[in-house]
C-alpha positions as CSV (number, residue, x, y, z in Angstrom):
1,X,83.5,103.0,70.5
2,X,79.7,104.0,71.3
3,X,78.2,102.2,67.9
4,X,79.2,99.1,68.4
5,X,79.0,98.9,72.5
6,X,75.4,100.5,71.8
7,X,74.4,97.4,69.7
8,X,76.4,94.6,72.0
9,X,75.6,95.1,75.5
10,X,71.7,95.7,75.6
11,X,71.4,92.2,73.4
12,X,74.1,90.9,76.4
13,X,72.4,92.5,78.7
14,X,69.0,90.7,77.5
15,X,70.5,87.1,77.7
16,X,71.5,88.0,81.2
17,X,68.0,88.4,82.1
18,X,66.5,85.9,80.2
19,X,68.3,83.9,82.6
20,X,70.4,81.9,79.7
21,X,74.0,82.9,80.7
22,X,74.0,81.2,84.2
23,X,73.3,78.1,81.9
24,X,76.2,78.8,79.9
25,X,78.7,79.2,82.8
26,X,77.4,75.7,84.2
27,X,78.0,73.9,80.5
28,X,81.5,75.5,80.2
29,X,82.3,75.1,83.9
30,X,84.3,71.3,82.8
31,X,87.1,73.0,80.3
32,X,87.6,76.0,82.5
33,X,88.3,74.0,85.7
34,X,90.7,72.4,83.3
35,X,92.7,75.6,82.7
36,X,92.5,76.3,87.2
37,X,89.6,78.5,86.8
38,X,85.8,78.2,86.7
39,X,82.6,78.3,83.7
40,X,81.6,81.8,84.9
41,X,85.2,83.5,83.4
42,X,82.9,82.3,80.5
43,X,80.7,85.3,81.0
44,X,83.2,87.8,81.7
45,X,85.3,86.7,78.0
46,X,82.3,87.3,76.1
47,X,81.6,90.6,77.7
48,X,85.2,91.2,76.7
49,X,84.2,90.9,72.9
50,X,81.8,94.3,73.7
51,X,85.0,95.8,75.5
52,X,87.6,94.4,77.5
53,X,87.2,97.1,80.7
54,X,83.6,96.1,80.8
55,X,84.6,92.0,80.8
56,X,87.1,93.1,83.8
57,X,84.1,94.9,85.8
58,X,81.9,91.8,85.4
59,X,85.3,89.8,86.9
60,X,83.0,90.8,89.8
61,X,80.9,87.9,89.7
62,X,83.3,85.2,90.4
63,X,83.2,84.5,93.8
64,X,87.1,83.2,94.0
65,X,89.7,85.5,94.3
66,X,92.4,83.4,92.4
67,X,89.9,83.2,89.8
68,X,89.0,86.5,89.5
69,X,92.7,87.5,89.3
70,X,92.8,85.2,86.4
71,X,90.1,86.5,84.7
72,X,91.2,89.8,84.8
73,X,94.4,89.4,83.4
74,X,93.7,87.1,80.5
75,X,90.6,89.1,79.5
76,X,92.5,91.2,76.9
77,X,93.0,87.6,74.9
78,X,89.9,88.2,73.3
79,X,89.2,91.2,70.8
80,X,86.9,94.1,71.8
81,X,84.7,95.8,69.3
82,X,87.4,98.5,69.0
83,X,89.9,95.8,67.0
84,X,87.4,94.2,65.2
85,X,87.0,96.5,62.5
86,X,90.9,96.0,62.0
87,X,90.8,93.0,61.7
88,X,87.9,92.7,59.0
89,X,89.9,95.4,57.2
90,X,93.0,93.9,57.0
91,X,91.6,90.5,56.4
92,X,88.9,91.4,53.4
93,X,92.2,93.4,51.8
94,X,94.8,90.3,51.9
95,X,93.3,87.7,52.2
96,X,90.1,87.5,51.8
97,X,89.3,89.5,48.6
98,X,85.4,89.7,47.6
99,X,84.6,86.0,49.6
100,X,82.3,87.0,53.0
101,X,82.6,83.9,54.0
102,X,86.6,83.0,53.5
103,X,86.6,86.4,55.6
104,X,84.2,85.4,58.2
105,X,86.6,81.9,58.5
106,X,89.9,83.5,59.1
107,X,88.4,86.0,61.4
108,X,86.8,83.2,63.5
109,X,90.2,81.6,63.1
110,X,91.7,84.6,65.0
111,X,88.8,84.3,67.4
112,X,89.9,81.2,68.5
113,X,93.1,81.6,69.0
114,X,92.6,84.7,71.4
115,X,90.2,81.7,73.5
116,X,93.3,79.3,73.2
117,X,95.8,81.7,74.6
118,X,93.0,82.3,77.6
119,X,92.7,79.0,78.2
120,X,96.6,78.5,77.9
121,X,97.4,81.4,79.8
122,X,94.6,80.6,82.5
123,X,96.4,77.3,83.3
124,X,99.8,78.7,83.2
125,X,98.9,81.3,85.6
126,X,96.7,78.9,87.9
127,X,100.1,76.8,88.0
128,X,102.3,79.5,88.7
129,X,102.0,83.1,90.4
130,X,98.3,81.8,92.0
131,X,99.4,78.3,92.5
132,X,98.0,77.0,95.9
133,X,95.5,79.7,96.5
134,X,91.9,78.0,97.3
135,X,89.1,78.4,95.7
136,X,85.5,77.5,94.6
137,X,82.6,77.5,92.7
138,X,79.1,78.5,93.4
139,X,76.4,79.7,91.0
140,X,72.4,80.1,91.6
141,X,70.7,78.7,88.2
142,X,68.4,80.6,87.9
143,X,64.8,80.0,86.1
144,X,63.9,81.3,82.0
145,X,62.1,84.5,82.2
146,X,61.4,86.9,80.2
147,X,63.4,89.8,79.7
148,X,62.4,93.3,81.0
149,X,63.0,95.4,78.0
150,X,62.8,98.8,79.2
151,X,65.0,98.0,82.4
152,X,67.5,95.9,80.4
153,X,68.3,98.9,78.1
154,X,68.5,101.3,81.2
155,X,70.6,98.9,82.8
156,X,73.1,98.3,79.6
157,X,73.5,101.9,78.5
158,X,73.9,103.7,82.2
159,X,75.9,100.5,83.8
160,X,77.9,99.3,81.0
161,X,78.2,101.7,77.8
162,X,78.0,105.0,79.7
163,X,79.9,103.8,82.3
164,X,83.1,102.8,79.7
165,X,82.8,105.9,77.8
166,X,83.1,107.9,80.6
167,X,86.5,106.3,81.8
168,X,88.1,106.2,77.7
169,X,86.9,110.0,77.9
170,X,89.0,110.8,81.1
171,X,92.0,110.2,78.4
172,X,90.9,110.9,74.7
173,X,92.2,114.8,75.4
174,X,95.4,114.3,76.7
175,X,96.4,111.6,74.1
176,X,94.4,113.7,71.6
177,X,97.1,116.3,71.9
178,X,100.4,113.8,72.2
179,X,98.9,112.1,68.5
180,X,98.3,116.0,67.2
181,X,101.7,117.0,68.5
182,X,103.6,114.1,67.2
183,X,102.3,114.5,63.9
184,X,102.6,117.9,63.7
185,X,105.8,119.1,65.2
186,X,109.0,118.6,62.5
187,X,112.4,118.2,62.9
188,X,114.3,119.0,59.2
189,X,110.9,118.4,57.3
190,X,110.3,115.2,59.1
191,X,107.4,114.9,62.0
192,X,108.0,113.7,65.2
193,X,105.4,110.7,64.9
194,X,107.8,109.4,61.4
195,X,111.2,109.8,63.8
196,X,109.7,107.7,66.1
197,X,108.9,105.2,63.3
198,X,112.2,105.0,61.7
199,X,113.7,104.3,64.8
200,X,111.3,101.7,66.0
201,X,111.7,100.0,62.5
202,X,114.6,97.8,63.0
203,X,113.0,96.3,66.1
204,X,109.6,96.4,64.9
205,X,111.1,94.2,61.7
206,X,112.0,91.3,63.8
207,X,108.0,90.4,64.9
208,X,107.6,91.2,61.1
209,X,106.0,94.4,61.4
210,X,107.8,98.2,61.1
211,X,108.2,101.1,63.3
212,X,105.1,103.0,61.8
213,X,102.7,100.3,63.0
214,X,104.5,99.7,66.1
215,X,104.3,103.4,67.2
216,X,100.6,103.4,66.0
217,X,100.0,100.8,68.7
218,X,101.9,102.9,70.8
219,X,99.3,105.9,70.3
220,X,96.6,103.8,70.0
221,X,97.0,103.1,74.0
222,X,93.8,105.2,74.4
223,X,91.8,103.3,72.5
224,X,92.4,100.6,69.9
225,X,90.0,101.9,66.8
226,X,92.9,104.3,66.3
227,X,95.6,102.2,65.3
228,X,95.1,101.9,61.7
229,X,94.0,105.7,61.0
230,X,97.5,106.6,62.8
231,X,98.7,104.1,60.5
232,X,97.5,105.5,57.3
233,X,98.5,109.2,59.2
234,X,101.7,108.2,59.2
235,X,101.9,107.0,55.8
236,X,100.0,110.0,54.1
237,X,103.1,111.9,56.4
238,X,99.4,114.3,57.4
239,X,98.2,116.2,60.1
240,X,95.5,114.3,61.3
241,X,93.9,111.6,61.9
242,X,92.5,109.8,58.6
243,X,89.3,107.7,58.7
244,X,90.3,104.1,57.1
245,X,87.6,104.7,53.8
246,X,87.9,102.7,50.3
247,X,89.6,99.7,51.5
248,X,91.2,99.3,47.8
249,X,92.9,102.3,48.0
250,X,94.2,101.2,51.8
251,X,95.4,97.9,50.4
252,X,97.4,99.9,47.7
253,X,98.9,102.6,49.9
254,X,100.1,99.3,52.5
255,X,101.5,97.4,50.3
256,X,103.7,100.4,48.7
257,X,104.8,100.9,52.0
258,X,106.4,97.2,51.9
259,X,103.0,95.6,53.5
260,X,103.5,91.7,52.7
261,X,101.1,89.0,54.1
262,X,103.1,88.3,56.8
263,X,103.0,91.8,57.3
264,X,99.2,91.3,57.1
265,X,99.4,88.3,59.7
266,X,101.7,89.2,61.9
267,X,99.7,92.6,62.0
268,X,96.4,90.8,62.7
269,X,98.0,88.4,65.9
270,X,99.6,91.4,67.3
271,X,96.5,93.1,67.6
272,X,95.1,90.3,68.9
273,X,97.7,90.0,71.8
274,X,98.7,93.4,73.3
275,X,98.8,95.5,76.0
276,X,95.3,96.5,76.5
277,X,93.7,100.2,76.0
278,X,93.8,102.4,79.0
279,X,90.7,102.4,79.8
280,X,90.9,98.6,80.5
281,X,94.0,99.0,82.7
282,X,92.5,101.5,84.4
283,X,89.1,99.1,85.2
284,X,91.8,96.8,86.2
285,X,93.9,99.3,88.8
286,X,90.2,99.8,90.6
287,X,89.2,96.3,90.3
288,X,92.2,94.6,91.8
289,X,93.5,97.7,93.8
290,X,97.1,96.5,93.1
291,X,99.5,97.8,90.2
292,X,101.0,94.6,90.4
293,X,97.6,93.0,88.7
294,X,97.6,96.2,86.5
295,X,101.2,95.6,84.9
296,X,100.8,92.0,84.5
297,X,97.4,92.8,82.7
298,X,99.9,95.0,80.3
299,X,102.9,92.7,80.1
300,X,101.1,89.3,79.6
301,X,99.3,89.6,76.4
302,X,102.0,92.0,74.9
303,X,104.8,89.3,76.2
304,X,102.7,86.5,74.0
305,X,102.0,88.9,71.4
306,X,106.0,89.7,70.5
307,X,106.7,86.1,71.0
308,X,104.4,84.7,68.8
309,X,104.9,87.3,66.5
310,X,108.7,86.6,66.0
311,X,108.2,83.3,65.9
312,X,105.9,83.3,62.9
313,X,107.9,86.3,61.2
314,X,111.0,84.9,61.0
315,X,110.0,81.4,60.4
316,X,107.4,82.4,57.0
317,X,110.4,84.3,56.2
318,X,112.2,81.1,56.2
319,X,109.9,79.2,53.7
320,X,108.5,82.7,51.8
């Protein structure tokens, strides 16, 4: 997780200063009021794409509760660094191939459709559960400056990248030892973590998908860069956890396992729309002080995910 958060939040961190992202939640204020909320849930979805629990803390900033709420919940719509590289992978080995920029297309593809579904899911939920709950706008604009360097770091690794790490480390051990025990434990020569597969697999089948990526997800609750070495874990039927490496050899060992491109696809939507990691959900319990908020954040996305996930599964099948 640290790489990547490293890298995005200081240059974040450095447009905030500058003074620039006010500016961009006044531009984007028109489309959002469309879908009940306001241009600063702008801000808090593009801190999402660093990490999703760090786009819920800076929910802080919106000044409405309804809005805030909204924010929140729908935050998990976009992907976090941690499912990016899963994404890339998965899209450089089926579709893709050798073309950066056919794989730069479809993963901007499935970019925007995690900002559709906010938008969509913003206006549903502005017209339903928060229906009739005031609220308003207010932002200070203010002027270009330029950035403080040495406090903008400071600020971006103790208040944001620190701050994350130290709530996904609360529960890396404890799922640690669940992923370790799953895969470890047998029952007649099979683990625990493949029994759990084969009898997710008829379910996972109909959002065209099988058990061992469903249970994958499953551990993957601690953080999402897990998913596909539990994946390929499962697969190898190994011990431990196995770093995703040659993707050539990961394209072959998926596709003998009955990988297909709708596989592939429904794969890639699914893990853009699903419950998010616990570390989110946990920002989410302190920031809204409710479980209610806290479920909802949990049973939204993964609600859209199976249902869009079925739909295109069974219909490709129809045509494939």
């Amino acid at each position: 997780m640290n790489p990547a958060m490293a890298i995005f939040f200081p240059l974040f961190t450095l447009l905030e200063d500058s003074g620039y992202l006010p500016r961009i939640a006044f531009n984007l204020d028109k489309p959002f009021k469309k879908a009940g909320t306001c241009g600063k849930q702008a801000l808090t979805m593009c801190m999402g794409f660093g990490c999703n629990a760090a786009g819920v803390t800076g929910c802080r900033i919106i000044s409405s509760p309804r809005e805030r709420i909204i924010a929140t919940v729908t935050n998990a719509f976009v992907p976090c660094n941690g499912r990016f590289p899963a994404l890339i992978a998965i899209i450089t080995m089926f579709f893709a191939g050798a073309s950066a920029f056919s794989s730069a297309a479809m993963l901007t593809g499935v970019i925007l459709l995690g900002v559709f579904m906010t938008f969509l899911v913003s206006y549903i939920l502005s017209k339903t559960l928060l229906k009739g709950v005031p609220s308003f706008f207010s932002l200070e604009m203010p002027p270009y400056r330029k950035p403080q360097i040495g406090k903008v770091i400071v600020r971006s690794v103790f208040d944001r990248t620190l701050f994350v790490l130290a709530r996904a480390a609360a529960v890396a051990a404890p799922a640690g030892v669940i992923i370790w025990l799953a895969a470890n434990i047998q029952v007649d020569g099979v683990s625990l973590l493949n029994l759990c597969a084969d009898f997710l697999d008829p379910f996972a089948s109909l959002f065209g998908l099988d058990g061992v990526i469903l249970i994958a997800f499953i551990l993957g609750f601690p953080a999402n860069e897990i998913v596909v070495p539990i994946i390929l874990m499962a697969y190898t039927c190994s011990g431990t956890i196995t770093e995703m490496g040659d993707l050539t050899s990961i394209h072959t060992l998926l596709t003998a396992n009955g990988w297909t491109d709708i596989t592939a696809i429904s794969f890639l939507l699914f893990s853009l729309m699903h419950w998010p990691c616990s570390t989110t959900l946990l920002t989410v319990k302190k920031e809204t002080g409710t479980l209610k908020w806290t479920l909802l954040s949990a049973i939204i996305p993964t609600a859209a995910g199976f249902i869009i996930c079925f739909i295109f599964a069974n219909t490709a099948r129809i045509f494939m």
